[in-house]
C-alpha positions in Angstrom: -98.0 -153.5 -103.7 -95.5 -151.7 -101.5 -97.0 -152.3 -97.7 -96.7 -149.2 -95.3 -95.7 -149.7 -91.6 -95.7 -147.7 -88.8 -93.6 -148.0 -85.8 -94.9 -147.1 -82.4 -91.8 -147.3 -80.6 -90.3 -144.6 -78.2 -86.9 -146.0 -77.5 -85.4 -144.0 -81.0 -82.4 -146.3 -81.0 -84.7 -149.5 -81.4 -87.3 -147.6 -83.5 -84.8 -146.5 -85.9 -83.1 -150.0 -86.4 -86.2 -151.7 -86.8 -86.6 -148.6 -90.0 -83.7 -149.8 -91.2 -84.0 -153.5 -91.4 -87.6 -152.9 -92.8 -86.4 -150.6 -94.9 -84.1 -152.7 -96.7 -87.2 -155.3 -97.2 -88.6 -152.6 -99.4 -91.4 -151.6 -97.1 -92.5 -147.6 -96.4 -91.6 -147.3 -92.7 -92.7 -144.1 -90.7 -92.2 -143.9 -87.2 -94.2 -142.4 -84.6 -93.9 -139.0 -83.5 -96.6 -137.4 -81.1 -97.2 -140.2 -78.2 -99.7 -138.5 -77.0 -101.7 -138.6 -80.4 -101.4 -141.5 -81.9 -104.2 -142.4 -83.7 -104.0 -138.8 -85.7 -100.6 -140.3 -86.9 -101.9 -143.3 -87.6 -104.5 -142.0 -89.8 -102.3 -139.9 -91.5 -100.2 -142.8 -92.4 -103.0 -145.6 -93.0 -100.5 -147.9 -93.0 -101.5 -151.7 -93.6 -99.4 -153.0 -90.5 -98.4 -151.6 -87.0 -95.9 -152.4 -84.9 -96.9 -151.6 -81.6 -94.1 -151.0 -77.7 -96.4 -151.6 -74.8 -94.6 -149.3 -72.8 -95.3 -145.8 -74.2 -95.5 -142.4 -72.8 -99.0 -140.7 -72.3 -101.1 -143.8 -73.0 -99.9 -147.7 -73.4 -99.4 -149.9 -76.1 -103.2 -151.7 -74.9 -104.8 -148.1 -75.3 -103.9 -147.5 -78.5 -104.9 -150.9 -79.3 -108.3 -150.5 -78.5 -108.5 -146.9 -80.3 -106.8 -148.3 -83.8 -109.1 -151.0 -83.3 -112.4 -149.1 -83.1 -111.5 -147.7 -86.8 -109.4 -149.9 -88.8 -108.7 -153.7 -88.7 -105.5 -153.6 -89.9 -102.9 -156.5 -88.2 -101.0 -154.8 -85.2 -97.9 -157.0 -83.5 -96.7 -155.6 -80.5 -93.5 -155.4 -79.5 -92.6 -155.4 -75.9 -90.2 -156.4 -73.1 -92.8 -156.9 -70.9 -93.7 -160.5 -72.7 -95.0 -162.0 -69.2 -98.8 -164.2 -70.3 -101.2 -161.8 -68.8 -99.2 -158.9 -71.2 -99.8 -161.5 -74.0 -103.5 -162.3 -73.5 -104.7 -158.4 -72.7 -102.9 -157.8 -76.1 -105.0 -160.2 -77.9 -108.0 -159.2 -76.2 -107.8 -156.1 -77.5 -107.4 -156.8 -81.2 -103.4 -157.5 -81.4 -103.0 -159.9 -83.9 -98.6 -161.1 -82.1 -97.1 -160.8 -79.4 -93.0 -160.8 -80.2 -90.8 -160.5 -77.0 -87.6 -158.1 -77.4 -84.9 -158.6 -77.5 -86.0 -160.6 -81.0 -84.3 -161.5 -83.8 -85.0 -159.1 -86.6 -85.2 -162.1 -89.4 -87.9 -163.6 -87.1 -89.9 -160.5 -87.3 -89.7 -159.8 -91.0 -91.1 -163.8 -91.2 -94.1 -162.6 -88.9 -94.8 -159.5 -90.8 -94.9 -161.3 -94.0 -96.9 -163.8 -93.2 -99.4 -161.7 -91.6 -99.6 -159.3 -94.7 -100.2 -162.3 -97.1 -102.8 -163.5 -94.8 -104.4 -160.6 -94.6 -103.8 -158.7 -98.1 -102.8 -161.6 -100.7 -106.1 -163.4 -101.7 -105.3 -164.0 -105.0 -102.7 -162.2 -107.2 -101.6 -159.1 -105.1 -101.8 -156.9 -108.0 -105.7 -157.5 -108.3 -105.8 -156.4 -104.5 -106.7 -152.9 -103.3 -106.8 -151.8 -99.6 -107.2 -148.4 -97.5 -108.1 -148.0 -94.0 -108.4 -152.3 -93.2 -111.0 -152.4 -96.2 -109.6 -155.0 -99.0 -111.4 -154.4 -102.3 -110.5 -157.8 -104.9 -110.4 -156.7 -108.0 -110.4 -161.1 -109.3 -113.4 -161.6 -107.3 -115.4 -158.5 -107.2 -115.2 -158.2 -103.2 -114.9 -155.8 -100.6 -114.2 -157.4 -97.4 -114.0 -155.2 -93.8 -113.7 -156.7 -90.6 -114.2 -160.6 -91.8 -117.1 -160.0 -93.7 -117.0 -160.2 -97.5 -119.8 -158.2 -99.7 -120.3 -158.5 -103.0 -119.9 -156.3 -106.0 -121.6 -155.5 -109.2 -119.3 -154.4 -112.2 -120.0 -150.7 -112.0 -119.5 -150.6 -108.3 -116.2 -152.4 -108.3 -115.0 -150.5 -111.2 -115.6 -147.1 -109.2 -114.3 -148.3 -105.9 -111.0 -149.9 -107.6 -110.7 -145.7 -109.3 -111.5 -144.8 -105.9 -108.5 -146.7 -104.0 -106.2 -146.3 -106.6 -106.6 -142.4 -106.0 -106.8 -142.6 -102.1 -106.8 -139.1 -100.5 -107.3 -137.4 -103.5 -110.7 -136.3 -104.9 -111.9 -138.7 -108.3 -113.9 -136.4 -110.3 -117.3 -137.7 -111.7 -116.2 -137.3 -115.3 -113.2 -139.2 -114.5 -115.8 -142.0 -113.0 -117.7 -141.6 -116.2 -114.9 -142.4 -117.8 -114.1 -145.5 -116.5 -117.6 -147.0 -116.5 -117.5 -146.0 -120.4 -114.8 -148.6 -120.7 -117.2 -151.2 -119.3 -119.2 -150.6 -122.3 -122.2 -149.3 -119.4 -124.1 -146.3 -120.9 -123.1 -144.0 -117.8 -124.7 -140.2 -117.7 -124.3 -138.1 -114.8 -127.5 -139.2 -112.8 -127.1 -142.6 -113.7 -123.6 -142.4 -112.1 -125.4 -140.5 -109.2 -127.9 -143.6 -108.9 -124.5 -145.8 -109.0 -123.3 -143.8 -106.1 -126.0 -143.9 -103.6 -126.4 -147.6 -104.3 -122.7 -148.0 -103.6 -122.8 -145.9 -100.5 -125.8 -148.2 -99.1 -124.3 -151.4 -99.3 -121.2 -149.9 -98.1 -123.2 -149.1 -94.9 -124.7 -152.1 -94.4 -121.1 -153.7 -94.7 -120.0 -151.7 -91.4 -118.2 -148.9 -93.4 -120.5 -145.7 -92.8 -119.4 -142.1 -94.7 -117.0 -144.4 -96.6 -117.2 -142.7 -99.6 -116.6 -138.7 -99.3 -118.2 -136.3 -101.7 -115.3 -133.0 -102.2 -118.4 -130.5 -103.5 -117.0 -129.2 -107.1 -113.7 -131.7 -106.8 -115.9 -135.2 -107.2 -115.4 -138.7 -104.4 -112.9 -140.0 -102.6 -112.1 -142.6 -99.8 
C-alpha cells in the first residue's frame, strides 16, 4: 500500500524539502495550495496522513485541526516552530495525534510517520487492509473500523465494500458487484444485491459513517 501525505506547509522552501525526503521513502506527497481552503484540498487528496505548520495564513494550523477532524480520523503531526507546552496541548486537544518541533531532523520524522501509519493502518498483513477517508476495512478479519470502533462484517458485505475501496472515486457498477458476490458462490440477482445494499448502508450508519456509500444513478456505488 503506497500511503498518501499531504503537506500543509506555507514556507515552499521547507514544504518542498520535506516532498523530497518523503518522496524518496516512496510515499505520494501533495502539498497544499489554497490556505484559505483547506479542507477542499484535503478531500481531494484523502490522503492517510497530514503533516500540519501551525502558523498558516487565513486560518491556523488548530483550525484546520478541528475541521479535518469533524470528517476524517486520519493521524495529523503538526509541525511547528512554535513548540512552547500550551502549543503542544491545544494541538492534542484538538485531534493532533504529534507534536514535532522544527528545526527536526528529517530521519526522526520519517520514524514518526511510520510508526503512526502502522499503528493506524497495519492490523494484520497490509495487503489485506483497505482505507479511504479514516475508515479501515480488514479484509483478514472482516472489519470496518471508523473512529476506534470496530463493526463487523458478513461475507457479502465485506466482499462489496473491499470492490468498493479498491475502486475509490470511481462509480462500481451493480453487475460488476454481482460479479463478485458470484465468486462467493452466493446466488446474487439484482434485488437481492439491492437488499445487500440497504443492509450495508444501515450498519454503516449506525457505525458513525452516514451517506457512506453513494449511489451514481445509471453508473452503480461508490465511496
Amino acid at each position: 500500500m503506497k500511503y498518501r501525505i499531504f503537506i500543509v506547509e506555507d514556507d515552499e522552501t521547507i514544504a518542498n524539502l520535506l516532498k523530497k525526503h518523503l518522496s524518496s521513502w516512496g510515499y505520494d506527497v501533495f502539498l497544499a495550495e489554497d490556505f484559505s481552503n483547506i479542507l477542499q484540498e484535503f478531500a481531494g487528496k484523502d490522503p492517510q496522513l497530514v503533516l500540519l505548520d501551525l502558523k498558516l495564513p487565513f486560518y491556523n494550523g488548530f483550525h484546520w485541526c478541528e475541521e479535518i477532524r469533524k470528517v476524517s480520523q486520519v493521524p495529523v503531526i503538526f509541525i511547528s516552530s512554535a513548540a512552547d507546552n500550551m502549543n503542544m496541548v491545544m494541538a492534542m486537544s484538538r485531534g493532533a495525534d504529534d507534536f514535532i518541533a522544527k528545526p527536526f531532523d528529517m530521519d526522526v520524522l520519517v520514524a514518526k510517520i511510520q510508526a503512526i501509519l502502522r499503528r493506524t493502518y497495519s492490523f494484520g498483513n497490509p495487503g489485506n487492509v483497505l482505507e479511504h477517508k479514516g475508515a479501515v476495512l480488514n479484509l483478514s478479519r472482516a472489519t470496518l473500523t471508523w473512529n476506534g470502533e470496530e463493526t463487523e462484517l458478513t461475507r457479502n458485505e465485506l466482499r462489496i465494500l473491499e470492490l468498493l475501496f479498491s475502486q475509490a472515486g470511481k462509480p462500481v457498477s451493480r453487475d460488476a458487484i454481482m460479479t463478485k458476490l458470484w465468486e462467493s458462490d452466493s446466488f446474487v440477482d439484482d434485488n437481492t444485491l439491492t437488499v445487500n445494499i440497504t443492509r450495508l448502508r444501515k450498519k454503516l450508519e449506525a457505525a458513525g459513517l452516514v451517506d457512506f456509500i453513494i449511489t451514481r444513478k445509471g453508473l452503480g456505488y461508490m465511496v
